[in-house]
Structures are given as structure tokens and as C-alpha cells.
PDB file of N, CA, C and O in Angstrom:
ATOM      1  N   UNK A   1      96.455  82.491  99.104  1.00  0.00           N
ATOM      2  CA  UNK A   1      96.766  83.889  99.276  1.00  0.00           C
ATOM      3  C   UNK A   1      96.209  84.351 100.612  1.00  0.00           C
ATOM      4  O   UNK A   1      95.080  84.106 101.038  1.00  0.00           O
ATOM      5  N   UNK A   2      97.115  85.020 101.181  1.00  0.00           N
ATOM      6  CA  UNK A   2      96.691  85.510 102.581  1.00  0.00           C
ATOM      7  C   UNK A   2      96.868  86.864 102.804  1.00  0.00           C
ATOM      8  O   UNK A   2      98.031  87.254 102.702  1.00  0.00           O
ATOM      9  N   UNK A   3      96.062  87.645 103.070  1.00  0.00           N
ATOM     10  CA  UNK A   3      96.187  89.365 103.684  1.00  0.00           C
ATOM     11  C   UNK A   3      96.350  89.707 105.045  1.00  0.00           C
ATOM     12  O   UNK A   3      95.919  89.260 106.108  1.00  0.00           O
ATOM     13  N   UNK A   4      97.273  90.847 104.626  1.00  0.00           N
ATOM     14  CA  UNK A   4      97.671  91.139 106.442  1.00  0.00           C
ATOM     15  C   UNK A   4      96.343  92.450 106.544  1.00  0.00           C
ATOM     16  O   UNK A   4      96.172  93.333 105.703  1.00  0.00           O
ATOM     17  N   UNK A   5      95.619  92.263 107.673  1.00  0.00           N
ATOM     18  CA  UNK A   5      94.831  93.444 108.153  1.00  0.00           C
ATOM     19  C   UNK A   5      95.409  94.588 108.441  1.00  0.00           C
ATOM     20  O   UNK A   5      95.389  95.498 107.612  1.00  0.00           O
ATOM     21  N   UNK A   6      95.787  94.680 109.199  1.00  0.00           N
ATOM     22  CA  UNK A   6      96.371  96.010 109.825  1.00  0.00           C
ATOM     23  C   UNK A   6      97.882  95.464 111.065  1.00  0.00           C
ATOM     24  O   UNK A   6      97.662  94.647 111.958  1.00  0.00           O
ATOM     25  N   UNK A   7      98.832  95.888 110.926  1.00  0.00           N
ATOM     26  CA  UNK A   7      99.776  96.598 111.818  1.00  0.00           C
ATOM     27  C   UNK A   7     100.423  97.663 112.326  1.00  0.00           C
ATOM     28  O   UNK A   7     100.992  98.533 111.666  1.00  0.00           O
ATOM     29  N   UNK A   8     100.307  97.572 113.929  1.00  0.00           N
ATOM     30  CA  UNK A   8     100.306  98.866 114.446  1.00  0.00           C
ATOM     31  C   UNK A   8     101.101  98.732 115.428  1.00  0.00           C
ATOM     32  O   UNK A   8     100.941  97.662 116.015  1.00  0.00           O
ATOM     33  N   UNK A   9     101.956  99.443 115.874  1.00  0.00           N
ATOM     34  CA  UNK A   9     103.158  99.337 117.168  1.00  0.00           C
ATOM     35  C   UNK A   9     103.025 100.325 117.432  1.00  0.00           C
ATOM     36  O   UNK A   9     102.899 101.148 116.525  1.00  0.00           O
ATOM     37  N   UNK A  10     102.981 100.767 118.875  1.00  0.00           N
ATOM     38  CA  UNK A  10     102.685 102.069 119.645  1.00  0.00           C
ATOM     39  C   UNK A  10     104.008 102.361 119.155  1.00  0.00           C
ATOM     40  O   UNK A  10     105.004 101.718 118.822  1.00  0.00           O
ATOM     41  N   UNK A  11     103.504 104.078 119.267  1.00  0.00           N
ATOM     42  CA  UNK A  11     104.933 105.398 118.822  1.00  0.00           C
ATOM     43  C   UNK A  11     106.324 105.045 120.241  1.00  0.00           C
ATOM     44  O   UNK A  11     107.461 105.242 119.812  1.00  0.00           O
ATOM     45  N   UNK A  12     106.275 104.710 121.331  1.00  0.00           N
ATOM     46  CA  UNK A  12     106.865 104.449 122.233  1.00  0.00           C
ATOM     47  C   UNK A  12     108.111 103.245 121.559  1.00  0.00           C
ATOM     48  O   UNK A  12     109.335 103.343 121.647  1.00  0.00           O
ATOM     49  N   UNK A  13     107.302 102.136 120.891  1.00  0.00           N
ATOM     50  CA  UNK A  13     108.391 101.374 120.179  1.00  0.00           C
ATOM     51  C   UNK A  13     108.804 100.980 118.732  1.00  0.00           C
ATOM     52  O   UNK A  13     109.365  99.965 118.319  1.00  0.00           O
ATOM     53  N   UNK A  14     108.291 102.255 117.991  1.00  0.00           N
ATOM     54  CA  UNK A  14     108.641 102.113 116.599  1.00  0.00           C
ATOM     55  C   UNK A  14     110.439 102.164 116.746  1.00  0.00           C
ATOM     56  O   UNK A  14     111.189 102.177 117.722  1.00  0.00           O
ATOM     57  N   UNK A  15     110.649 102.185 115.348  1.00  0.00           N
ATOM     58  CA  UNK A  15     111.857 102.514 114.841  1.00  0.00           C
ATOM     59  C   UNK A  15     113.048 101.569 115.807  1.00  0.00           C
ATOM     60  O   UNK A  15     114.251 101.819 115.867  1.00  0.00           O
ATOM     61  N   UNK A  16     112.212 100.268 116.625  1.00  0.00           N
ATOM     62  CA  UNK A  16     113.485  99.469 117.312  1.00  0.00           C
ATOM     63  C   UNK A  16     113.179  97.813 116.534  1.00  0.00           C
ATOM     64  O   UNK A  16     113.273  96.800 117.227  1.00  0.00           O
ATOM     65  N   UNK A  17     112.940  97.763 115.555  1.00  0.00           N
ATOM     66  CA  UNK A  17     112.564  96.353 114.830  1.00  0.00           C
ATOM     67  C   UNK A  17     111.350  95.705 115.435  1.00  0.00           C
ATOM     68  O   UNK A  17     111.267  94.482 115.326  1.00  0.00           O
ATOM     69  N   UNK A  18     110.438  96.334 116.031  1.00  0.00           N
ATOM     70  CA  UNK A  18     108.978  95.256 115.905  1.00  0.00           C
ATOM     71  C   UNK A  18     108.226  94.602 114.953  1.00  0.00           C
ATOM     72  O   UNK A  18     107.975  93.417 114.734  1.00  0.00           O
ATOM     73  N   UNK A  19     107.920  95.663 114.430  1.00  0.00           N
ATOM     74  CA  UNK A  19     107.204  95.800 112.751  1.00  0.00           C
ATOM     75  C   UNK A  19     107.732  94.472 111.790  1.00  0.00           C
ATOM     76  O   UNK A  19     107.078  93.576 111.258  1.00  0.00           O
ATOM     77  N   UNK A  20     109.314  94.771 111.811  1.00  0.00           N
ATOM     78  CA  UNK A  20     109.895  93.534 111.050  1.00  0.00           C
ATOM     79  C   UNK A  20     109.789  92.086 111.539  1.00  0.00           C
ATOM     80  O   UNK A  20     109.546  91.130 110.803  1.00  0.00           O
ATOM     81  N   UNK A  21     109.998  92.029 112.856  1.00  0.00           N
ATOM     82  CA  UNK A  21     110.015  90.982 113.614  1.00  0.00           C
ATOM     83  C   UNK A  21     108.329  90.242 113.915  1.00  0.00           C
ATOM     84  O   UNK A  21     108.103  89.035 113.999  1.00  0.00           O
ATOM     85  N   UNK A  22     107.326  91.348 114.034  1.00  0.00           N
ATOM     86  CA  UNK A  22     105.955  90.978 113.378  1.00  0.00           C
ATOM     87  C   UNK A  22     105.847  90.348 112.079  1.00  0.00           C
ATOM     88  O   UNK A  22     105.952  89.134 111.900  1.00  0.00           O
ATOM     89  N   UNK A  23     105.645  91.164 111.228  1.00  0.00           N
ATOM     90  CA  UNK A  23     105.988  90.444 109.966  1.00  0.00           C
ATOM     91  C   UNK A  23     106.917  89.881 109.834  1.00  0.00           C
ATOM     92  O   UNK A  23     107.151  90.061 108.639  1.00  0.00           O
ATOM     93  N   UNK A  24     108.088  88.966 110.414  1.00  0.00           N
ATOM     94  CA  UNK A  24     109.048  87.924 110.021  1.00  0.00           C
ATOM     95  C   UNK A  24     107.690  86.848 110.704  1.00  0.00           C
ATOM     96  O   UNK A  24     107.192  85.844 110.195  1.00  0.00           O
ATOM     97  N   UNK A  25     107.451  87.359 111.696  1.00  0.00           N
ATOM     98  CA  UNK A  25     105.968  85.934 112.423  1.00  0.00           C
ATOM     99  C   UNK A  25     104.994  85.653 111.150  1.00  0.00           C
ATOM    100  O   UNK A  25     104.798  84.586 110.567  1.00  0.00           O
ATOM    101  N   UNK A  26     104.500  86.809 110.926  1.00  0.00           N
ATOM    102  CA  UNK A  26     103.300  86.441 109.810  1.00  0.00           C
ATOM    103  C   UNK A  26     103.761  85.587 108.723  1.00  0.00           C
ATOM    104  O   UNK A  26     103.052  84.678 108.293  1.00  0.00           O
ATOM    105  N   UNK A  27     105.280  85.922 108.118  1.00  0.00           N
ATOM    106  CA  UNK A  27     105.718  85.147 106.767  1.00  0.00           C
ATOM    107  C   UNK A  27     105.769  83.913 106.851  1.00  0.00           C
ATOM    108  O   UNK A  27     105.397  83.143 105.966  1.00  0.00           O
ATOM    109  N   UNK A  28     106.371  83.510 108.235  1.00  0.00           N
ATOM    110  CA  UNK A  28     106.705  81.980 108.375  1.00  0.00           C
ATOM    111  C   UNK A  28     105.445  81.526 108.522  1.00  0.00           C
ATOM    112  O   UNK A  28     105.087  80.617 107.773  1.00  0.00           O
ATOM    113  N   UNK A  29     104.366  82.140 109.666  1.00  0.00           N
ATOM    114  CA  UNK A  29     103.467  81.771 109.811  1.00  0.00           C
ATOM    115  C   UNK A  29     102.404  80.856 108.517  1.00  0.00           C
ATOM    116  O   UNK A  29     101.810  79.782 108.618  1.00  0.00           O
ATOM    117  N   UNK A  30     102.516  81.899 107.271  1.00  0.00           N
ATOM    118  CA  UNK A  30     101.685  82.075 106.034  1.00  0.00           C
ATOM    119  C   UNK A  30     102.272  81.173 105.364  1.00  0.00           C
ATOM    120  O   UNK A  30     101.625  80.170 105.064  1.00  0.00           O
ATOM    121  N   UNK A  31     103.591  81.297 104.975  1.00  0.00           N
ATOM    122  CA  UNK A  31     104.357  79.910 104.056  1.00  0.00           C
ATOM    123  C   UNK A  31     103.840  78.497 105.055  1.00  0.00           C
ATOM    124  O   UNK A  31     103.114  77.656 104.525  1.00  0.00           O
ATOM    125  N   UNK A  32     104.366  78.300 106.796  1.00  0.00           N
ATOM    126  CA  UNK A  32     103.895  77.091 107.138  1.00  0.00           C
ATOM    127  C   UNK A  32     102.993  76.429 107.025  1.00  0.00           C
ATOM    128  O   UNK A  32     102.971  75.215 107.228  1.00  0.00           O
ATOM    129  N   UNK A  33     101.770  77.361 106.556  1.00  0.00           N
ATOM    130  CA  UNK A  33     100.331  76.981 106.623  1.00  0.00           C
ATOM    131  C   UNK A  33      99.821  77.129 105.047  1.00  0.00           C
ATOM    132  O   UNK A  33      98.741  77.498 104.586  1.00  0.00           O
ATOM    133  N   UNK A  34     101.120  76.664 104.379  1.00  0.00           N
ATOM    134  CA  UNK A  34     101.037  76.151 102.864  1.00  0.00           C
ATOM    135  C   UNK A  34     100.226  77.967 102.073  1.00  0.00           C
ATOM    136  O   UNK A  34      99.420  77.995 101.143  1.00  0.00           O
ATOM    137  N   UNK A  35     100.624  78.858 102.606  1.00  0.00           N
ATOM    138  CA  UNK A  35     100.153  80.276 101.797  1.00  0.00           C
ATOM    139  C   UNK A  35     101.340  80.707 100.799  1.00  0.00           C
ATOM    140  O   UNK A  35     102.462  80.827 101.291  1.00  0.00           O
ATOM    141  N   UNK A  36     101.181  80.913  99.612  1.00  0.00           N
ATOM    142  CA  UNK A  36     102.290  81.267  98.536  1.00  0.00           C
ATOM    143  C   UNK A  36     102.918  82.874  98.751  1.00  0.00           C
ATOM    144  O   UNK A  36     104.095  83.175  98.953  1.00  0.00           O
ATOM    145  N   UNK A  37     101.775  83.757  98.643  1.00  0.00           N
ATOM    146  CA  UNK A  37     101.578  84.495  98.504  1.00  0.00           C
ATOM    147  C   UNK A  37     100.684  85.891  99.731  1.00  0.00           C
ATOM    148  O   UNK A  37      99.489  85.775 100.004  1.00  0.00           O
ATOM    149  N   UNK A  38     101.262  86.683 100.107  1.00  0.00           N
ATOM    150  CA  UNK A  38     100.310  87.591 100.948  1.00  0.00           C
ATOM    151  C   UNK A  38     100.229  88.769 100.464  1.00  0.00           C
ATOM    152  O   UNK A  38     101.299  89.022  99.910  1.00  0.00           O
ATOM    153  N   UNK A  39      99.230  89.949 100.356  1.00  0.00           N
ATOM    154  CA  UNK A  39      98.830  91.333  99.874  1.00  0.00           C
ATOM    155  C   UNK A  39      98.397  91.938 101.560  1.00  0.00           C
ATOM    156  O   UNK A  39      97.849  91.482 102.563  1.00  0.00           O
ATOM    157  N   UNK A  40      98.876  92.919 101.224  1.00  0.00           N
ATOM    158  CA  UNK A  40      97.879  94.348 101.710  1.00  0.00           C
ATOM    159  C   UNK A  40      97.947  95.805 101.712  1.00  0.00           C
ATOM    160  O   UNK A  40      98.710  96.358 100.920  1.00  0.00           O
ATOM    161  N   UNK A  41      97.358  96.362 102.374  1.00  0.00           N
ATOM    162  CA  UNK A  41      96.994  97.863 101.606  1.00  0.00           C
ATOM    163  C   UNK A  41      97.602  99.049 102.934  1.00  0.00           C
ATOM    164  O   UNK A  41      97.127  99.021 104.069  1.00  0.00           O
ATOM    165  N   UNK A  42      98.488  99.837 102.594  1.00  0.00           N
ATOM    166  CA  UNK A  42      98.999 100.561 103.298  1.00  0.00           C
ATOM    167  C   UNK A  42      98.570 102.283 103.117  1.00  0.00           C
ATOM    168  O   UNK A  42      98.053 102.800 102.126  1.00  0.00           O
ATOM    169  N   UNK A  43      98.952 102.922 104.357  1.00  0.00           N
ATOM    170  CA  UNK A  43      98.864 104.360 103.792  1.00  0.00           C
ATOM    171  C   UNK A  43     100.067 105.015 102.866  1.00  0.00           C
ATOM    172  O   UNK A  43     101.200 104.684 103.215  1.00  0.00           O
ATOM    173  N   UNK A  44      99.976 105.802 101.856  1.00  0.00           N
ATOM    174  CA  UNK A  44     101.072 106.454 101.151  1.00  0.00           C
ATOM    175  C   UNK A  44     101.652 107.224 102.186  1.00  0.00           C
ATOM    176  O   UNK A  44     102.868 107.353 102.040  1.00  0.00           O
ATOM    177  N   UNK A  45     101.111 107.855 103.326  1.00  0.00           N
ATOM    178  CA  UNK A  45     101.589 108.930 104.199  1.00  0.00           C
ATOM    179  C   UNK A  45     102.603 108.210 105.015  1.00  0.00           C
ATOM    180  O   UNK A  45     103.515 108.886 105.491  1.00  0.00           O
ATOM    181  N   UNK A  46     102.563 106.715 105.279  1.00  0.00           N
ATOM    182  CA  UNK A  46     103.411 105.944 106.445  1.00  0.00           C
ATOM    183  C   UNK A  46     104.917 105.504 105.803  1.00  0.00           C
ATOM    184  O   UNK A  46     105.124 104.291 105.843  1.00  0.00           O
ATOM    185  N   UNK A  47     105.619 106.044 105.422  1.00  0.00           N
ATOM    186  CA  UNK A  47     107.140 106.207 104.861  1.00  0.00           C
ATOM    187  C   UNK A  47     107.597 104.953 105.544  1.00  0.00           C
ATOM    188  O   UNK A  47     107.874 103.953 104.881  1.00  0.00           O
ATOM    189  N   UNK A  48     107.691 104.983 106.969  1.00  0.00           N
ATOM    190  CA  UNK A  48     108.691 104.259 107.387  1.00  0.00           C
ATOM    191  C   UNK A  48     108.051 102.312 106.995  1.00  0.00           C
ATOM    192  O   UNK A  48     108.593 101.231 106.764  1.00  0.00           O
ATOM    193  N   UNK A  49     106.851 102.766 107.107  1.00  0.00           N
ATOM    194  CA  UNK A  49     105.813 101.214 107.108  1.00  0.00           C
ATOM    195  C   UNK A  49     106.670 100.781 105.371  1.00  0.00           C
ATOM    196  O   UNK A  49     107.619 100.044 105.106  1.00  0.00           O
ATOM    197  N   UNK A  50     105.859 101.568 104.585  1.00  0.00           N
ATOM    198  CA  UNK A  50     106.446 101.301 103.221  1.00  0.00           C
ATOM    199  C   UNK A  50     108.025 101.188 103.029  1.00  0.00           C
ATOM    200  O   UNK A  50     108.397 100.523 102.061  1.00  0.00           O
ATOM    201  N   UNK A  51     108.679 101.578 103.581  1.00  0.00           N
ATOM    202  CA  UNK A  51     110.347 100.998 103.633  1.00  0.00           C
ATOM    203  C   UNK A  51     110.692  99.789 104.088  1.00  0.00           C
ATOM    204  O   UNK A  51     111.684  99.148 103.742  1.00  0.00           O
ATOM    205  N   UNK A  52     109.632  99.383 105.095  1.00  0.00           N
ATOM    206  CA  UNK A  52     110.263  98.581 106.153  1.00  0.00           C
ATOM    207  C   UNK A  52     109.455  97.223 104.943  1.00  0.00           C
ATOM    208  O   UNK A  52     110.147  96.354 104.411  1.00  0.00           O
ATOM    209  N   UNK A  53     108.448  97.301 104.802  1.00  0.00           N
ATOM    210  CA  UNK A  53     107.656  96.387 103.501  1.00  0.00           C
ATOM    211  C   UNK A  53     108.492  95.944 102.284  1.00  0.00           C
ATOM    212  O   UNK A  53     108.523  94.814 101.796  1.00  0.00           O
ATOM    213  N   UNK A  54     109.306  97.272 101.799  1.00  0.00           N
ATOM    214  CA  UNK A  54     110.129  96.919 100.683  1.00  0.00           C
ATOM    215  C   UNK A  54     111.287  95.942 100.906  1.00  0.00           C
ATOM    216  O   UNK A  54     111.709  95.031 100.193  1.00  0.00           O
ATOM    217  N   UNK A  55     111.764  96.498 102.365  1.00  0.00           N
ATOM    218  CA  UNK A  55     113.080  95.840 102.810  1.00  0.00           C
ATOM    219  C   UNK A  55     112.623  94.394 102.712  1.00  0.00           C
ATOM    220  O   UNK A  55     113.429  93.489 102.496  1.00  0.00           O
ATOM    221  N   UNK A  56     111.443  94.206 102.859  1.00  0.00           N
ATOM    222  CA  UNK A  56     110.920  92.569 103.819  1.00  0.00           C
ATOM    223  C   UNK A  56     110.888  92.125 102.218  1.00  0.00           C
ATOM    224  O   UNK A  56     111.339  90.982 102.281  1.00  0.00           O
ATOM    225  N   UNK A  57     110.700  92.302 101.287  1.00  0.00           N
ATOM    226  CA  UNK A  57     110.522  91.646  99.953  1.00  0.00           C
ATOM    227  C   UNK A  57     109.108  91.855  99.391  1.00  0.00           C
ATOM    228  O   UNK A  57     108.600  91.130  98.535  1.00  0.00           O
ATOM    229  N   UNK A  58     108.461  93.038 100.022  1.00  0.00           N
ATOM    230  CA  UNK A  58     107.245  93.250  99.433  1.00  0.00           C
ATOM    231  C   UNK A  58     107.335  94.307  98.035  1.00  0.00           C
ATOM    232  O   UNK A  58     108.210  95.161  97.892  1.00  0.00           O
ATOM    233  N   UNK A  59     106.239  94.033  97.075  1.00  0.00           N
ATOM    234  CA  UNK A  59     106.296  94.760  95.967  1.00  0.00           C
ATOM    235  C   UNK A  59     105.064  95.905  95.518  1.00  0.00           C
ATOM    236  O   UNK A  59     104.070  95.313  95.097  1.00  0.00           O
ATOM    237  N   UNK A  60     104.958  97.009  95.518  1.00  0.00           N
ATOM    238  CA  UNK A  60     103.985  97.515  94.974  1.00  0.00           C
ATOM    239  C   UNK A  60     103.179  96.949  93.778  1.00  0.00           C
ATOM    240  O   UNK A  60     103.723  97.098  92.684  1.00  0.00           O
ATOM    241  N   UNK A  61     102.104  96.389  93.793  1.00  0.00           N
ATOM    242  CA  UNK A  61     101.390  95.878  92.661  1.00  0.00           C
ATOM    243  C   UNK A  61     100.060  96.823  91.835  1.00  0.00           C
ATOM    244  O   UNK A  61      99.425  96.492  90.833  1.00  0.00           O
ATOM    245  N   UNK A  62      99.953  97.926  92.565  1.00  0.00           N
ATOM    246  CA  UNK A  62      98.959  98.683  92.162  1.00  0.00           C
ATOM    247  C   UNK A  62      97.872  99.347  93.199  1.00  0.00           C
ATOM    248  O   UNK A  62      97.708  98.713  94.241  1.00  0.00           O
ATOM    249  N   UNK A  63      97.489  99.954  93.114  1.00  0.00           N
ATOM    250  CA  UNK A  63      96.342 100.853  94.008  1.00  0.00           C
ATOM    251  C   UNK A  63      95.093 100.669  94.397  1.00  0.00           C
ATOM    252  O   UNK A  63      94.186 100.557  93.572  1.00  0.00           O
ATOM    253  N   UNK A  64      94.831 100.598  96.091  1.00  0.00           N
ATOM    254  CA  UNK A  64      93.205 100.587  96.091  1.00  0.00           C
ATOM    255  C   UNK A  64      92.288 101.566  96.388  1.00  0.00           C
ATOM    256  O   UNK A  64      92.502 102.224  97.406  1.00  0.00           O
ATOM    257  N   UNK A  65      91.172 101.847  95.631  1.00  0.00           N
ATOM    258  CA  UNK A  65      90.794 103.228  95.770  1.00  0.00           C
ATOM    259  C   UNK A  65      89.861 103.435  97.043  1.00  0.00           C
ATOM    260  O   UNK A  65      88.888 102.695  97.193  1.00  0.00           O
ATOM    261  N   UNK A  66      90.112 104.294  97.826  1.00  0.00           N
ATOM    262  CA  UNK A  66      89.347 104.171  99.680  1.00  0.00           C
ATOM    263  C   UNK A  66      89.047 105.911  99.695  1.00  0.00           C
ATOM    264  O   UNK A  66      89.861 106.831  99.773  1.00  0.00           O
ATOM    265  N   UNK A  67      87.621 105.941  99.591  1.00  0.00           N
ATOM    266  CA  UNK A  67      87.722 107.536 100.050  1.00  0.00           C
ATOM    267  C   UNK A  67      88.228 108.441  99.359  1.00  0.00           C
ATOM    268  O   UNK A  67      88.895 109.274  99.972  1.00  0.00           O
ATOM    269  N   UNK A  68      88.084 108.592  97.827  1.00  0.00           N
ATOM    270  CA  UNK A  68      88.580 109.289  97.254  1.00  0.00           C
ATOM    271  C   UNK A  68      90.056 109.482  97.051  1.00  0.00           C
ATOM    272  O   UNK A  68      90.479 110.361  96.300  1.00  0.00           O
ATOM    273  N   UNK A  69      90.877 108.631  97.745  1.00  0.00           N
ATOM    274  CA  UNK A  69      92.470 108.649  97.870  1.00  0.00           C
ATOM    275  C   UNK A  69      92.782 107.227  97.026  1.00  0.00           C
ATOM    276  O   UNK A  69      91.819 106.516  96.741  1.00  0.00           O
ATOM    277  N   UNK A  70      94.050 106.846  96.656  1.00  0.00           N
ATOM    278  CA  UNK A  70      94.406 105.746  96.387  1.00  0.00           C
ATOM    279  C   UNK A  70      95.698 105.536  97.217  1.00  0.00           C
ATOM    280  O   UNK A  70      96.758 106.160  97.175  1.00  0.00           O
ATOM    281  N   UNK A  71      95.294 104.425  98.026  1.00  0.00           N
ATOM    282  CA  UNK A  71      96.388 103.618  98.964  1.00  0.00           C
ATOM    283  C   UNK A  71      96.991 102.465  97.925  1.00  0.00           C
ATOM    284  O   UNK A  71      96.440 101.674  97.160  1.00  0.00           O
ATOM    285  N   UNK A  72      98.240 102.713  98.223  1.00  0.00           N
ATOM    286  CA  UNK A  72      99.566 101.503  98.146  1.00  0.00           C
ATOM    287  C   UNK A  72      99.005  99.911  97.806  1.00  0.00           C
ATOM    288  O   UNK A  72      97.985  99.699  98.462  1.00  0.00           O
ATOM    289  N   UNK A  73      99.171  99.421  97.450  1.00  0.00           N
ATOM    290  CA  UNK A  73      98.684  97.596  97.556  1.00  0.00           C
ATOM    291  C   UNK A  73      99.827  97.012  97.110  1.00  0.00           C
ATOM    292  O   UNK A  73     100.404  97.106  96.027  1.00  0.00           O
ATOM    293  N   UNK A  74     100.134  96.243  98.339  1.00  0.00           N
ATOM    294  CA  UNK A  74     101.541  95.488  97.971  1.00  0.00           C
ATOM    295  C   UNK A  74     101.325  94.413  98.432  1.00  0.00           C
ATOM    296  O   UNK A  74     100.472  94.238  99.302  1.00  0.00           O
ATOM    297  N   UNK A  75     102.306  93.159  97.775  1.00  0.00           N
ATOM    298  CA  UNK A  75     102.030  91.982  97.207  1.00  0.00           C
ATOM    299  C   UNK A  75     103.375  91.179  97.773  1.00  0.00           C
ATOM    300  O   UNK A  75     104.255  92.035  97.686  1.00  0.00           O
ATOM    301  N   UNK A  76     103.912  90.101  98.249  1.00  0.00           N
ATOM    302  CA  UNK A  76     104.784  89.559  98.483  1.00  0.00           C
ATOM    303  C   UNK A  76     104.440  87.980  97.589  1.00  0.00           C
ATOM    304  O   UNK A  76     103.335  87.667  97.147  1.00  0.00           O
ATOM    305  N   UNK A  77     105.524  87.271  97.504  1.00  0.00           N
ATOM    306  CA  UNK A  77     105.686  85.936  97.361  1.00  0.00           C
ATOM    307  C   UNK A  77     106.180  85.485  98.003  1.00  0.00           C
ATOM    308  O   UNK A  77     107.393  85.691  98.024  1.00  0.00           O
ATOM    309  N   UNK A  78     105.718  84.768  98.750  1.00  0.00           N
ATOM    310  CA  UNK A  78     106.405  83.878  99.491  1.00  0.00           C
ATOM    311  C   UNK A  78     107.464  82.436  99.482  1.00  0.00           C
ATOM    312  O   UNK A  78     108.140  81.936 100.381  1.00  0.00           O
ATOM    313  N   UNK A  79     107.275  82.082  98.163  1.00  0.00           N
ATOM    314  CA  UNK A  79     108.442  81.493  97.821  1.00  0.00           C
ATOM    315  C   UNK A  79     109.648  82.052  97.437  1.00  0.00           C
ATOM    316  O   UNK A  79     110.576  81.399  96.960  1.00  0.00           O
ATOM    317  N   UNK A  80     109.657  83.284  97.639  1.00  0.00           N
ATOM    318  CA  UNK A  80     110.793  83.711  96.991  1.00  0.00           C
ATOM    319  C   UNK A  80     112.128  83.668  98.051  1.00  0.00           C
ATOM    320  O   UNK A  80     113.311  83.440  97.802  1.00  0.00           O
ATOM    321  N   UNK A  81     111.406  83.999  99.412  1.00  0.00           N
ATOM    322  CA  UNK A  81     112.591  83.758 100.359  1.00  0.00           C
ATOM    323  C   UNK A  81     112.958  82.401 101.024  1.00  0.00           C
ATOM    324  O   UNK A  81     113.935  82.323 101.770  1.00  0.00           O
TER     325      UNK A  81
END
């Protein structure tokens, strides 16, 4: 099992496929290096992040509690694609 830390693309080049094309690197990356599975924890406020996650085959699995808030925790398999 492998976790993504953080991704971030300056406001200058959102919304032109980085994000996806990042994470298409990390997936292959994670399956090549024999990883089944990757998690991590997003903001509820970042709409477009959480769309672009769902599109990629990620799943909401439940909540982590940070600061009195509960953030997103989503879960992929990596065998699935």
C-alpha cells in the first residue's frame, strides 16, 4: 500500500490535465513497483481535485479527522485498471 502526500499545480495550470497526467505517473509508478493499492486524504473544499480522483478510479473509503474537520480519504486499487 502506497500514499500519495500532497498534489499541487499552480492556479496558472489547473483545469489543462496535469493533475491527471501526475497521477497517471504515480499509478504506473505504484503498480510497477509491485504496490496493489494507494490512499490519501483530500480537502472536502477542493471539488475539482475530488472529481478528477473519482474520474481516475479512486473511491471514498471514509474520513480522517484533522483539526476538528473531517477530510475525504480515498482509496484506489490498483489492479483494477
Amino acid at each position: 500500500m502506497g500514499e500519495v502526500g500532497r498534489l499541487l499545480v499552480s492556479p496558472e495550470h489547473q483545469r489543462k490535465g496535469v493533475g491527471e497526467k501526475l497521477m497517471a505517473v504515480v499509478d504506473d509508478h505504484a503498480h510497477a513497483n509491485g504496490l496493489r493499492r494507494l490512499e490519501l486524504v483530500t480537502s472536502p473544499f477542493n471539488k475539482a481535485a475530488l472529481r478528477m480522483y473519482t474520474k481516475r478510479g479512486w473511491e471514498r473509503c471514509g474520513e480522517f479527522p484533522y483539526g476538528g474537520s473531517k477530510l475525504p480519504f480515498l482509496g484506489k486499487d490498483l489492479d483494477k485498471d
